[in-house]
N, CA, C and O atoms as a Maestro MAE file, in Angstrom:
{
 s_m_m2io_version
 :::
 2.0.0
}

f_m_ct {
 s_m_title
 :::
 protein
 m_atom[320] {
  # First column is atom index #
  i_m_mmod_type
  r_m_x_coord
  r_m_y_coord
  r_m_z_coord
  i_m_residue_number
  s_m_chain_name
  s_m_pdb_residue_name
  s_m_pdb_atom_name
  i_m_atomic_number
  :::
  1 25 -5.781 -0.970 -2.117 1 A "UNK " " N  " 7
  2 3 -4.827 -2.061 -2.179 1 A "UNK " " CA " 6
  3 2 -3.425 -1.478 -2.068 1 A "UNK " " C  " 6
  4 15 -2.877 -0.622 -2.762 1 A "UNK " " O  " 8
  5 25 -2.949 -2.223 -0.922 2 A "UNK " " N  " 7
  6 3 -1.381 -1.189 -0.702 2 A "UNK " " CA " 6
  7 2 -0.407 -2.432 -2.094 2 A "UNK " " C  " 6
  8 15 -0.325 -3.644 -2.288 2 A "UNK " " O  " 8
  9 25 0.005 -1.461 -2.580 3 A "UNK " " N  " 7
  10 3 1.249 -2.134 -3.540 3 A "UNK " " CA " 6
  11 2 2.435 -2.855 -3.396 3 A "UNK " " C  " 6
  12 15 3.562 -2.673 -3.857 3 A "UNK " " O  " 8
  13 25 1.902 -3.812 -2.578 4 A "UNK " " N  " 7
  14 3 3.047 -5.102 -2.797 4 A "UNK " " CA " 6
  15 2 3.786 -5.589 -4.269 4 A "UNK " " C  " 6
  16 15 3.165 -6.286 -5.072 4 A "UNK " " O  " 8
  17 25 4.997 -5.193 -4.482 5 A "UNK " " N  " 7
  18 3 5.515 -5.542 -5.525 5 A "UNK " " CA " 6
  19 2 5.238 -6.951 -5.855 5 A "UNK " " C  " 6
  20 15 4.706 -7.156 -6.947 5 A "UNK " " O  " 8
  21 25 5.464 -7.790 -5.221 6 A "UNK " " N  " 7
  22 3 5.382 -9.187 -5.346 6 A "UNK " " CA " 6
  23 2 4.354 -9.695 -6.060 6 A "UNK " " C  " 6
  24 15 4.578 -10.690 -6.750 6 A "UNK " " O  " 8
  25 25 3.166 -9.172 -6.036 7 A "UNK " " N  " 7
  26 3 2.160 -9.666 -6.291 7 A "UNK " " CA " 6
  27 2 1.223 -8.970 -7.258 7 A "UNK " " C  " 6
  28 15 0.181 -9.309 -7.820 7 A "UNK " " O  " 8
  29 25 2.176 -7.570 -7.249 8 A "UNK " " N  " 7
  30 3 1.176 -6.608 -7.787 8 A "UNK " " CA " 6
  31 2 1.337 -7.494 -9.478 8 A "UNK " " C  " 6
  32 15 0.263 -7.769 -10.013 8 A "UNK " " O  " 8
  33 25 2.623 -7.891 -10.224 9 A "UNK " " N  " 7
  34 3 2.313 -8.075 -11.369 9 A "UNK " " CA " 6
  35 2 1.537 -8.806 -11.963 9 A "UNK " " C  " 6
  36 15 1.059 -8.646 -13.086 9 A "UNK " " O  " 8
  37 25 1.325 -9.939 -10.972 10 A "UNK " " N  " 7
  38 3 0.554 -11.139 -11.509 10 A "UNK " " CA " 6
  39 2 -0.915 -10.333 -11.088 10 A "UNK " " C  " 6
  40 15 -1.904 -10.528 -11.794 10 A "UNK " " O  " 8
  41 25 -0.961 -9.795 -10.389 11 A "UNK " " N  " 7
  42 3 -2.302 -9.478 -10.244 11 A "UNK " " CA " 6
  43 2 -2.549 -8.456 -11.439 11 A "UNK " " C  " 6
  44 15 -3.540 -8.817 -12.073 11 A "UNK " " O  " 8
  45 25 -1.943 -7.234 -11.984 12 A "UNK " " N  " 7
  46 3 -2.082 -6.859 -13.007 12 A "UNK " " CA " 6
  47 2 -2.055 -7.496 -14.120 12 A "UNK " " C  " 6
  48 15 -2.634 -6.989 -15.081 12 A "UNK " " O  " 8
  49 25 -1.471 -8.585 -14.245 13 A "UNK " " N  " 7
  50 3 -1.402 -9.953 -15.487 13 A "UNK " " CA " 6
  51 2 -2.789 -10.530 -15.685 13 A "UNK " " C  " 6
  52 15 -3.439 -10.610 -16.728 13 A "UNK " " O  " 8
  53 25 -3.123 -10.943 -14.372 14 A "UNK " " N  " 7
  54 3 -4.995 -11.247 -14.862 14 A "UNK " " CA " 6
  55 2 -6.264 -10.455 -15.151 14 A "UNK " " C  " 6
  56 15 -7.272 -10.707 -15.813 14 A "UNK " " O  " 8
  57 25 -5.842 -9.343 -14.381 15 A "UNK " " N  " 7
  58 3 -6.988 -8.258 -15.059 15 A "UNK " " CA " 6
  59 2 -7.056 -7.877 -16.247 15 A "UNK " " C  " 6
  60 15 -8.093 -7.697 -16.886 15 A "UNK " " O  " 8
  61 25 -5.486 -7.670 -16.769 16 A "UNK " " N  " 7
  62 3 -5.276 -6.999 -17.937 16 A "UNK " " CA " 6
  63 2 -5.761 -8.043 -18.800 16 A "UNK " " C  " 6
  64 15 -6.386 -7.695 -19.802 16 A "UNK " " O  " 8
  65 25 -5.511 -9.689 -18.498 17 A "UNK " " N  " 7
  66 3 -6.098 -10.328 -19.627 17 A "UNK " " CA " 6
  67 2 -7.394 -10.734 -19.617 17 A "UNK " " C  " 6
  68 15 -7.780 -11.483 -20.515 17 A "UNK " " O  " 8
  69 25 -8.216 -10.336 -18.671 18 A "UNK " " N  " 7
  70 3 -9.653 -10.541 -18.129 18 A "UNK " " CA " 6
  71 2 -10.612 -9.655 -18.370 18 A "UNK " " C  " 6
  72 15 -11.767 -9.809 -18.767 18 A "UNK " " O  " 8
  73 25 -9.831 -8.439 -18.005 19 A "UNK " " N  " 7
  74 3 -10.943 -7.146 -18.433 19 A "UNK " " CA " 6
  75 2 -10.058 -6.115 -19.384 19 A "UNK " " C  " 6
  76 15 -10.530 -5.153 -19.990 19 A "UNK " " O  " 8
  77 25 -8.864 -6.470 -19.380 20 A "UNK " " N  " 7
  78 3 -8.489 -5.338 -20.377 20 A "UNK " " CA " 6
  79 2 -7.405 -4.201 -19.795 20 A "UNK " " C  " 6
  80 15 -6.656 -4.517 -18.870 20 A "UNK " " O  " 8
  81 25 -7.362 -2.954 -20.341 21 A "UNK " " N  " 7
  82 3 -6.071 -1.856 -19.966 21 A "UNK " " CA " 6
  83 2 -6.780 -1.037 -19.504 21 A "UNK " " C  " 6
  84 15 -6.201 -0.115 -18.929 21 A "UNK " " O  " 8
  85 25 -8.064 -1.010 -19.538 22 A "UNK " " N  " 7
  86 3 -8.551 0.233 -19.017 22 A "UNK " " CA " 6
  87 2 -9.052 -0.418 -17.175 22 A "UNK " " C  " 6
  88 15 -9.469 0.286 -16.255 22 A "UNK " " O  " 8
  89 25 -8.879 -1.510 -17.162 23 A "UNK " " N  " 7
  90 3 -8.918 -2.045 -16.040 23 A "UNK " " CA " 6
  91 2 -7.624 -1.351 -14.979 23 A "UNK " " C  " 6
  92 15 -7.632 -0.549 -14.045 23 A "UNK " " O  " 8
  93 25 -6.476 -2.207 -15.757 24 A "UNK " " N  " 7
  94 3 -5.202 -1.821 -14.636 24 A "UNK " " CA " 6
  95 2 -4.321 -0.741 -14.946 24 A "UNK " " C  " 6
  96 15 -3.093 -0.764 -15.031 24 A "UNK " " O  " 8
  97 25 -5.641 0.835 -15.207 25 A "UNK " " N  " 7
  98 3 -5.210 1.972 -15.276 25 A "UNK " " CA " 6
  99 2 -5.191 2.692 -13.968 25 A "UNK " " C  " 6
  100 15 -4.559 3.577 -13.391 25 A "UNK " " O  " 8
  101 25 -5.969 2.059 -13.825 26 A "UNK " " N  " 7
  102 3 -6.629 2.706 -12.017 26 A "UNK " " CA " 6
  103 2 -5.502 2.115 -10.965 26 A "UNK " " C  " 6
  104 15 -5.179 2.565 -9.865 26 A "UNK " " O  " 8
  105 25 -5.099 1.161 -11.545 27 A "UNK " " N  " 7
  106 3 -4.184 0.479 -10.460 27 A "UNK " " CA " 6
  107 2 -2.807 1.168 -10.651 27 A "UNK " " C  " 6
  108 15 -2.272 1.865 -9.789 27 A "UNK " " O  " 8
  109 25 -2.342 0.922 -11.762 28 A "UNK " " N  " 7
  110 3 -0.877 1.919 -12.148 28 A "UNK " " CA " 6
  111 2 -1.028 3.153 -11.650 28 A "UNK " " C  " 6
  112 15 -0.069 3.743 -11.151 28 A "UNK " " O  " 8
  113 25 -2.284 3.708 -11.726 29 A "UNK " " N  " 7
  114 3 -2.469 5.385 -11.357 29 A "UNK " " CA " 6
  115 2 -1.820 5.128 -9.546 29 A "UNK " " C  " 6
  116 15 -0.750 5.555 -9.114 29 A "UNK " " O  " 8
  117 25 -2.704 4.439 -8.895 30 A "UNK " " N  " 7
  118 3 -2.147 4.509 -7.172 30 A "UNK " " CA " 6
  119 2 -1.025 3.703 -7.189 30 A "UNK " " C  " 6
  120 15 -0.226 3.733 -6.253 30 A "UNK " " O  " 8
  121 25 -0.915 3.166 -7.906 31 A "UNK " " N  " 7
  122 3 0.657 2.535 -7.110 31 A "UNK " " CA " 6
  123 2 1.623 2.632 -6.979 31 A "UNK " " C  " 6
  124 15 2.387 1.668 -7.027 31 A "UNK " " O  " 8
  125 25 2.127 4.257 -6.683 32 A "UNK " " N  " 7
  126 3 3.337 4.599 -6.359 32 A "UNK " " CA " 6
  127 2 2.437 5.080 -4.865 32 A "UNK " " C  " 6
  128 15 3.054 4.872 -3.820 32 A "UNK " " O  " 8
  129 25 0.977 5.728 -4.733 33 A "UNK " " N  " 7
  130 3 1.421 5.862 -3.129 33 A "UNK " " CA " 6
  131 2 0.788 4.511 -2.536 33 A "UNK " " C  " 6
  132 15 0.491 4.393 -1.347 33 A "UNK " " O  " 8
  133 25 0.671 3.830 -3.187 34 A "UNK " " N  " 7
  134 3 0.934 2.306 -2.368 34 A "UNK " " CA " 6
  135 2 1.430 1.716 -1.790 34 A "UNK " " C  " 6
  136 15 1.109 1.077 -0.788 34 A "UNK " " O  " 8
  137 25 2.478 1.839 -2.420 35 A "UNK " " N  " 7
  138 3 4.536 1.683 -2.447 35 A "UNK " " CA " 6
  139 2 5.152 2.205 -0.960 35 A "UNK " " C  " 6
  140 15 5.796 1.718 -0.031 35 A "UNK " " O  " 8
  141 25 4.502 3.603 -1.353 36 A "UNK " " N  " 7
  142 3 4.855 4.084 -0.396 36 A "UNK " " CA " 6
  143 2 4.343 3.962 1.205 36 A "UNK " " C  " 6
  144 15 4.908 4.571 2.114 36 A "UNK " " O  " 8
  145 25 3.154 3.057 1.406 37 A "UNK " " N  " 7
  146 3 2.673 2.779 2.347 37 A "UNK " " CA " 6
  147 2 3.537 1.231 2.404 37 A "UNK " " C  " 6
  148 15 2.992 0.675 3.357 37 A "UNK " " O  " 8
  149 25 4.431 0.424 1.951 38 A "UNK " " N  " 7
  150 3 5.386 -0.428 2.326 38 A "UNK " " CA " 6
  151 2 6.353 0.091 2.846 38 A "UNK " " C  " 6
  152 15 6.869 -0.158 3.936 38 A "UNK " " O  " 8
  153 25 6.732 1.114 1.784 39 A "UNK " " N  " 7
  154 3 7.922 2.072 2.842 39 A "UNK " " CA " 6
  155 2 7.766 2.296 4.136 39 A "UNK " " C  " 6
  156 15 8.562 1.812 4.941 39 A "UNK " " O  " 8
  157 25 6.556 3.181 4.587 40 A "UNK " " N  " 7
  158 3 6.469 3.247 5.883 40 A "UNK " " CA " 6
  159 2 6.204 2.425 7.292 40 A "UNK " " C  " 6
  160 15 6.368 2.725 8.474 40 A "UNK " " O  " 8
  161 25 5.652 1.083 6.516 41 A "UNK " " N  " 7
  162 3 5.304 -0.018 7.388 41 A "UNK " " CA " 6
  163 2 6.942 -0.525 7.634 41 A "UNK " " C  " 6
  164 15 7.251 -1.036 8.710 41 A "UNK " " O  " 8
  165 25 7.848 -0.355 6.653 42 A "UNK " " N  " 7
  166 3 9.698 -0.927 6.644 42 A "UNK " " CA " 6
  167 2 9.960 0.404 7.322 42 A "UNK " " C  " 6
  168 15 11.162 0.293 7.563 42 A "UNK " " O  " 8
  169 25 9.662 1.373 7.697 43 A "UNK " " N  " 7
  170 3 10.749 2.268 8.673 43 A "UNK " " CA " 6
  171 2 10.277 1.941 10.004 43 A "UNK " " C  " 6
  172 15 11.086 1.860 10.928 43 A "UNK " " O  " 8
  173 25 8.634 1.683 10.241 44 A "UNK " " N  " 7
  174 3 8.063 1.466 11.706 44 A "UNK " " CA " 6
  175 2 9.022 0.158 12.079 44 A "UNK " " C  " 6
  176 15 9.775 0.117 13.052 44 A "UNK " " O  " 8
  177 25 8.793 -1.133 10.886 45 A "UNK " " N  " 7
  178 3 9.562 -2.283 11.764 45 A "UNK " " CA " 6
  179 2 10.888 -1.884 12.036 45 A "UNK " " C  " 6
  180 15 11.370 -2.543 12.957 45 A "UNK " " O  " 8
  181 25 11.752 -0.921 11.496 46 A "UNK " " N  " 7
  182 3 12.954 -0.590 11.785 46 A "UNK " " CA " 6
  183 2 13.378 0.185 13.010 46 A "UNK " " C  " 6
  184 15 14.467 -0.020 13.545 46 A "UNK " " O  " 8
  185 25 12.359 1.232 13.527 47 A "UNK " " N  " 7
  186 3 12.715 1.945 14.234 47 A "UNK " " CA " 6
  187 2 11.677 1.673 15.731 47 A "UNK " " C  " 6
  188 15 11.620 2.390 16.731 47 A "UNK " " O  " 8
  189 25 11.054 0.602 15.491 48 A "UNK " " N  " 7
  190 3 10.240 -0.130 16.714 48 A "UNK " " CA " 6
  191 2 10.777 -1.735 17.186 48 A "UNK " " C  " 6
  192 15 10.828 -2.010 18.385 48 A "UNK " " O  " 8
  193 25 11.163 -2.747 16.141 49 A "UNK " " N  " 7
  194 3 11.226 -3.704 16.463 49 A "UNK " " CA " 6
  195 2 12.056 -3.987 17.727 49 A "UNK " " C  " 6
  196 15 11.405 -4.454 18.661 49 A "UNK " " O  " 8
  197 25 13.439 -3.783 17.944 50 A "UNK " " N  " 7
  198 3 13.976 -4.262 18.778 50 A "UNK " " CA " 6
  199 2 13.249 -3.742 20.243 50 A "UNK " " C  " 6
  200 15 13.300 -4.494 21.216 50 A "UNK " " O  " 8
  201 25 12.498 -2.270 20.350 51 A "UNK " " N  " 7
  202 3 12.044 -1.865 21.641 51 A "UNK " " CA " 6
  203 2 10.855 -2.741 22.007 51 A "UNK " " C  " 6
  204 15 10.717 -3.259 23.115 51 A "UNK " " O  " 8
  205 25 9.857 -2.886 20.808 52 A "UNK " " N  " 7
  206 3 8.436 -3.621 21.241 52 A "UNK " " CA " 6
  207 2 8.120 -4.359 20.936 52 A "UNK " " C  " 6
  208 15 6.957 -4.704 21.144 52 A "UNK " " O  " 8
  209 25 9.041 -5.109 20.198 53 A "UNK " " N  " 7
  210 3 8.708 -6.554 20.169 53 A "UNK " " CA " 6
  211 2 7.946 -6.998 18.550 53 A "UNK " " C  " 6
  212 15 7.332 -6.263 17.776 53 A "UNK " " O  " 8
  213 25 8.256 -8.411 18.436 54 A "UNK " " N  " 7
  214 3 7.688 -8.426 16.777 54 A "UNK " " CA " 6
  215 2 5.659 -7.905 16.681 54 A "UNK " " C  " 6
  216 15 5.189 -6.953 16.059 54 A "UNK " " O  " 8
  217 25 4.817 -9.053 17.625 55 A "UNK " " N  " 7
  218 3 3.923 -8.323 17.899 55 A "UNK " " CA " 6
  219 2 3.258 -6.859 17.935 55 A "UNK " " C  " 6
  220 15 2.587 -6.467 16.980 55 A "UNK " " O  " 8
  221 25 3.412 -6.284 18.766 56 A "UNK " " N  " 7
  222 3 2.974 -4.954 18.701 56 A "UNK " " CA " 6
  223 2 4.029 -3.811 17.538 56 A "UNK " " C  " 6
  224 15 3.989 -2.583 17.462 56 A "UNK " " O  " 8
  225 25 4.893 -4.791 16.766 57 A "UNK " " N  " 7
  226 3 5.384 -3.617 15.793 57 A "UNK " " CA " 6
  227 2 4.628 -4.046 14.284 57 A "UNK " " C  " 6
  228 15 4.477 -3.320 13.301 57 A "UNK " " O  " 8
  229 25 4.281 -5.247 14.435 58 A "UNK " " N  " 7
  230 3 3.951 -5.239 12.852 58 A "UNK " " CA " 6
  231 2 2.240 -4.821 13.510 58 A "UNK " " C  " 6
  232 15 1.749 -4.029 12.706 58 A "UNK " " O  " 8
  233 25 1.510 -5.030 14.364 59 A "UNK " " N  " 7
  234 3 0.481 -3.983 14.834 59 A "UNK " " CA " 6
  235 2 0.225 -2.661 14.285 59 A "UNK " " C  " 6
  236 15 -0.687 -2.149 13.636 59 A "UNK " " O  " 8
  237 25 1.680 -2.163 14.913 60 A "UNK " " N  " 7
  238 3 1.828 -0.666 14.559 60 A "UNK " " CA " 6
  239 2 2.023 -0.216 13.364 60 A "UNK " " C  " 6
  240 15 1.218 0.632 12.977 60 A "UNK " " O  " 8
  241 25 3.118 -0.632 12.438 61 A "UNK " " N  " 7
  242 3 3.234 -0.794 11.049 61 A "UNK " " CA " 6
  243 2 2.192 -0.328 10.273 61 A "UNK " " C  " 6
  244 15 2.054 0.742 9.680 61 A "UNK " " O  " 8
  245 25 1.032 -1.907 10.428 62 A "UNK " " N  " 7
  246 3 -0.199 -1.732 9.792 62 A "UNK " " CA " 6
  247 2 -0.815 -0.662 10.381 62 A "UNK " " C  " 6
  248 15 -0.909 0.140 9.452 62 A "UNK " " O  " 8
  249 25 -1.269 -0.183 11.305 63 A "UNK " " N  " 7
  250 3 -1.848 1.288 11.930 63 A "UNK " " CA " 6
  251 2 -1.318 2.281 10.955 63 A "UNK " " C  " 6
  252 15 -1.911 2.889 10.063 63 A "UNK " " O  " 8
  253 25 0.130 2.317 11.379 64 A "UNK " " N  " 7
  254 3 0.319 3.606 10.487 64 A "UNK " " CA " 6
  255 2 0.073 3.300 8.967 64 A "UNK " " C  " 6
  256 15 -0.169 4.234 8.203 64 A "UNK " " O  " 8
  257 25 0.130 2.048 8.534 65 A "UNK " " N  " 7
  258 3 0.005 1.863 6.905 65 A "UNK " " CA " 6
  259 2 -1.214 2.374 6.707 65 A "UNK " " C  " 6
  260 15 -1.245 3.126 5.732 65 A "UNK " " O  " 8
  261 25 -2.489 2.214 7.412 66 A "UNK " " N  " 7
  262 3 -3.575 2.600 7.163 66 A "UNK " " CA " 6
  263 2 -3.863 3.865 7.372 66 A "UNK " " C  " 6
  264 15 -4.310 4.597 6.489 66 A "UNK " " O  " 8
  265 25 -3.647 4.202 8.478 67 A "UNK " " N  " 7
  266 3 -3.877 5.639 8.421 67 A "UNK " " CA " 6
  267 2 -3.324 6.179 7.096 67 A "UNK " " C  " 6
  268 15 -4.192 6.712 6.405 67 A "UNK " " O  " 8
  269 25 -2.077 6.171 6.570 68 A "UNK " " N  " 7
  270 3 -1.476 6.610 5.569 68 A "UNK " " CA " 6
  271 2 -2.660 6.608 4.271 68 A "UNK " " C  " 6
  272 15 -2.953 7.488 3.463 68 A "UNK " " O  " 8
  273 25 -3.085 5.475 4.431 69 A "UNK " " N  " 7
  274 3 -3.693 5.447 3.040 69 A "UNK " " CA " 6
  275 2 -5.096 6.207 3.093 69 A "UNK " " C  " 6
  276 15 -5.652 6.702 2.113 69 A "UNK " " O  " 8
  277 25 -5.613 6.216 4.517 70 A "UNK " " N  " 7
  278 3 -6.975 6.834 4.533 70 A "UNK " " CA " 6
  279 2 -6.831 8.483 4.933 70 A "UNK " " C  " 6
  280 15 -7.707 9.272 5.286 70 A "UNK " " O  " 8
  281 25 -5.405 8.679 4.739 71 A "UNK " " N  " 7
  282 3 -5.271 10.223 4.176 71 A "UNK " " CA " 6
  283 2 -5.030 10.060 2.684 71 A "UNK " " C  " 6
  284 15 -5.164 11.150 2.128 71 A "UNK " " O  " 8
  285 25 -4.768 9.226 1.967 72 A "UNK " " N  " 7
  286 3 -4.552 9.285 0.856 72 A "UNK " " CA " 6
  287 2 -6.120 9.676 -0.044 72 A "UNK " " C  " 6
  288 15 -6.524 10.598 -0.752 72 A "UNK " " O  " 8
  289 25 -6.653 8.384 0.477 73 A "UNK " " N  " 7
  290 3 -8.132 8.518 0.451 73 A "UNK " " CA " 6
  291 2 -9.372 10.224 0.870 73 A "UNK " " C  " 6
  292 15 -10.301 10.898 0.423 73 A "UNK " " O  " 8
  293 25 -8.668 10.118 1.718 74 A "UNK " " N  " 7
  294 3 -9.340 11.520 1.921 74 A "UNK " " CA " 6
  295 2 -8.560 12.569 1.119 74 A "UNK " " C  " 6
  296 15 -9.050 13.654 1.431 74 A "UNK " " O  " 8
  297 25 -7.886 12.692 0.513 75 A "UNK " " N  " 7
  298 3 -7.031 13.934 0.332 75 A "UNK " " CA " 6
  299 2 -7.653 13.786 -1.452 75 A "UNK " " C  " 6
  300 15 -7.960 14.749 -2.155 75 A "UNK " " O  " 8
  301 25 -7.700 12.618 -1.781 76 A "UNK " " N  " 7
  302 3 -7.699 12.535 -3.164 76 A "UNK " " CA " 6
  303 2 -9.326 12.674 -3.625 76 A "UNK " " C  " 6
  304 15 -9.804 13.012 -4.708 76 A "UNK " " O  " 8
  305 25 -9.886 12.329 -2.532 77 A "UNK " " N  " 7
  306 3 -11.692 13.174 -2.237 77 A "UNK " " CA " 6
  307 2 -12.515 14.290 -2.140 77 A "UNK " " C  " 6
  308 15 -13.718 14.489 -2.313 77 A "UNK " " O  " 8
  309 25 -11.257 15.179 -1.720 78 A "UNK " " N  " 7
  310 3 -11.354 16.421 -1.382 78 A "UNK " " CA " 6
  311 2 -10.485 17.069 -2.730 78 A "UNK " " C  " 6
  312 15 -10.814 18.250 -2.835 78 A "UNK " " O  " 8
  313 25 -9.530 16.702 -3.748 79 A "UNK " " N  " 7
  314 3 -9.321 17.217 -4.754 79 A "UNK " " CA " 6
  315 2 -10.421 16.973 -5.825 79 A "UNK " " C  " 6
  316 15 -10.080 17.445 -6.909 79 A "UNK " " O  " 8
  317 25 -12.090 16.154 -5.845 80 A "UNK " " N  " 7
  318 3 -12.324 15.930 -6.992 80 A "UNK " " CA " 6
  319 2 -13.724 17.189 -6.188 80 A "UNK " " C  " 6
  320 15 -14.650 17.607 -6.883 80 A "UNK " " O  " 8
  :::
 }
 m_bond[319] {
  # First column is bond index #
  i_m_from
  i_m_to
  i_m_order
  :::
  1 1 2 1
  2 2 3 1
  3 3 4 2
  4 3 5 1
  5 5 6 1
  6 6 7 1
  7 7 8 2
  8 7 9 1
  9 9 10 1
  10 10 11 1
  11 11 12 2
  12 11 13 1
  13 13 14 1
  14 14 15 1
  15 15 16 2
  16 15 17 1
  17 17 18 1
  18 18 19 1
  19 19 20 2
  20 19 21 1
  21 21 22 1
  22 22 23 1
  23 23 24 2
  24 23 25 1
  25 25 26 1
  26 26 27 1
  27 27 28 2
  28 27 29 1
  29 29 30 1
  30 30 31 1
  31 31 32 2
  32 31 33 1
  33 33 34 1
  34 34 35 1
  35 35 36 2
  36 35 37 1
  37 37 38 1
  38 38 39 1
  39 39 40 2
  40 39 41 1
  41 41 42 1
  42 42 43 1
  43 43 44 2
  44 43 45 1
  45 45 46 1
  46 46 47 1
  47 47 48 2
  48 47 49 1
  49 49 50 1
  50 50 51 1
  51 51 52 2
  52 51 53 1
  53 53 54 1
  54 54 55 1
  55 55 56 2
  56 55 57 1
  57 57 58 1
  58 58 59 1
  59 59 60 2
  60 59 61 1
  61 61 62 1
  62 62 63 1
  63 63 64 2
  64 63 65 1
  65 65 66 1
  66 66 67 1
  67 67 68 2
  68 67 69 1
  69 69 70 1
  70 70 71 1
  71 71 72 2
  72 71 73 1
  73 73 74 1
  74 74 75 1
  75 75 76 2
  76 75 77 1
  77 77 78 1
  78 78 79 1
  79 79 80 2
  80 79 81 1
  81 81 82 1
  82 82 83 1
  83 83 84 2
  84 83 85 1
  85 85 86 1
  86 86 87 1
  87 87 88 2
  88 87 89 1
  89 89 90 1
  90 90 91 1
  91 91 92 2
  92 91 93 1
  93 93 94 1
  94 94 95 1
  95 95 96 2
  96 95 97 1
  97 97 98 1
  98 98 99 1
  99 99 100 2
  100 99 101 1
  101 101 102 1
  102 102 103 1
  103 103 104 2
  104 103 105 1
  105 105 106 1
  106 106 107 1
  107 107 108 2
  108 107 109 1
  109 109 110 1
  110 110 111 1
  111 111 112 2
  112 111 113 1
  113 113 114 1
  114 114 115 1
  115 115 116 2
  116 115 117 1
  117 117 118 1
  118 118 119 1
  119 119 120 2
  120 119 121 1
  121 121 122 1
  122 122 123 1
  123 123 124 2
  124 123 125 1
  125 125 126 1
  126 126 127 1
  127 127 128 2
  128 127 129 1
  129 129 130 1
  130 130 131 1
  131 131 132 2
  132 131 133 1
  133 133 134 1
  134 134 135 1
  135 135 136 2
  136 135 137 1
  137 137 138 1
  138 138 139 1
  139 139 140 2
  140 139 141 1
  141 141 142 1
  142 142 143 1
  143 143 144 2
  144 143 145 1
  145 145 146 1
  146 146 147 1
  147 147 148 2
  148 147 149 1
  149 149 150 1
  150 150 151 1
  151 151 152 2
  152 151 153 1
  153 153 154 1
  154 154 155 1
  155 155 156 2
  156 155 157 1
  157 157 158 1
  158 158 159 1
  159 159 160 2
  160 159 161 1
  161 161 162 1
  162 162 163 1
  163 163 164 2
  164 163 165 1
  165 165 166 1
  166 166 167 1
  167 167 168 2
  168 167 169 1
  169 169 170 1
  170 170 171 1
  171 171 172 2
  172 171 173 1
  173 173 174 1
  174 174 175 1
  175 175 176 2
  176 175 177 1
  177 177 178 1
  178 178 179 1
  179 179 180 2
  180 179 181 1
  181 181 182 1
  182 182 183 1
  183 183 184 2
  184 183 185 1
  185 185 186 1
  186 186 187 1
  187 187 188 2
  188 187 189 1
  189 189 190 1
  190 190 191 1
  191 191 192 2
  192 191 193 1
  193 193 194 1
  194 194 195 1
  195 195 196 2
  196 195 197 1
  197 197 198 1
  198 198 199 1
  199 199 200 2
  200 199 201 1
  201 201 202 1
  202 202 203 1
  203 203 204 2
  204 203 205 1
  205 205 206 1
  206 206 207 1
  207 207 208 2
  208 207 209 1
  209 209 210 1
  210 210 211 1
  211 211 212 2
  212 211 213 1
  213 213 214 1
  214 214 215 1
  215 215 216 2
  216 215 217 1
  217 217 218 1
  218 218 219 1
  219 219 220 2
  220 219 221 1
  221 221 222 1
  222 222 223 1
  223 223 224 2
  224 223 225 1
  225 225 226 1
  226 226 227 1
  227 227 228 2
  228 227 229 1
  229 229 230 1
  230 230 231 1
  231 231 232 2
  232 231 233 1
  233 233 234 1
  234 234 235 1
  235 235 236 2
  236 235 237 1
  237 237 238 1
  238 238 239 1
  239 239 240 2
  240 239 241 1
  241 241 242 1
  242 242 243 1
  243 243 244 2
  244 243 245 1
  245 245 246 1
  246 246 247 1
  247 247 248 2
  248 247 249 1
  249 249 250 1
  250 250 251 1
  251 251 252 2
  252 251 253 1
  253 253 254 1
  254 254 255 1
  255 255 256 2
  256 255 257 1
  257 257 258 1
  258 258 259 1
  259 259 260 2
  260 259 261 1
  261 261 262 1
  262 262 263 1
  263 263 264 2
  264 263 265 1
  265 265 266 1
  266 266 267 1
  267 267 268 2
  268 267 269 1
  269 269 270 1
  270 270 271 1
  271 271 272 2
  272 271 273 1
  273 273 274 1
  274 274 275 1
  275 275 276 2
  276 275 277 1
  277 277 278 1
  278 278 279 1
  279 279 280 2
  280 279 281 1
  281 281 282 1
  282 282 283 1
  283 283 284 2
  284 283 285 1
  285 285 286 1
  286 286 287 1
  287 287 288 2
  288 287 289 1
  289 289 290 1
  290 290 291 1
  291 291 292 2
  292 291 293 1
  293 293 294 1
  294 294 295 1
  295 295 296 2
  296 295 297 1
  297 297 298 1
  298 298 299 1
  299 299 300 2
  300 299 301 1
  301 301 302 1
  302 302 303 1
  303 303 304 2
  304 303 305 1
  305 305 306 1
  306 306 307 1
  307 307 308 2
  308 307 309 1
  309 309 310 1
  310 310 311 1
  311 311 312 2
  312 311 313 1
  313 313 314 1
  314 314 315 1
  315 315 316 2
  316 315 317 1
  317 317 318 1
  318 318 319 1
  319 319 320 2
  :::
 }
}
């Protein structure tokens, strides 16, 4: 789950009162490189939009958002 501020609290608001703290430990743990996969989706629309158009930049955005995270994923697989 990439870390949308917006949403992340309320979504931590119902777990925490649903299942508890040991629930939205796991979530606090990733969500700074979450964060950081918004960051990078906000530099692609910045440094693509005006050349390629809204289409193929929020495309790209998400590409790179994912890739980002499925190195995150892999990297944090290979440390356990």
């Amino acid at each position: 789950m990439v870390g949308y501020p917006v949403n992340s609290l309320p979504v931590m608001v119902i777990l925490h009162s649903h299942y508890g703290r040991d629930v939205i430990r796991s979530f606090i743990k990733i969500f700074p490189a979450g964060i950081f996969g918004v960051c990078l989706f906000n530099l692609v629309a910045w440094l693509s939009l005006e050349r390629l158009g809204l289409s193929f930049t929020i495309g790209l955005g998400y590409a790179v958002d994912i890739a980002y995270l499925l190195m995150i994923a892999w990297a944090r697989g290979r440390a356990r």
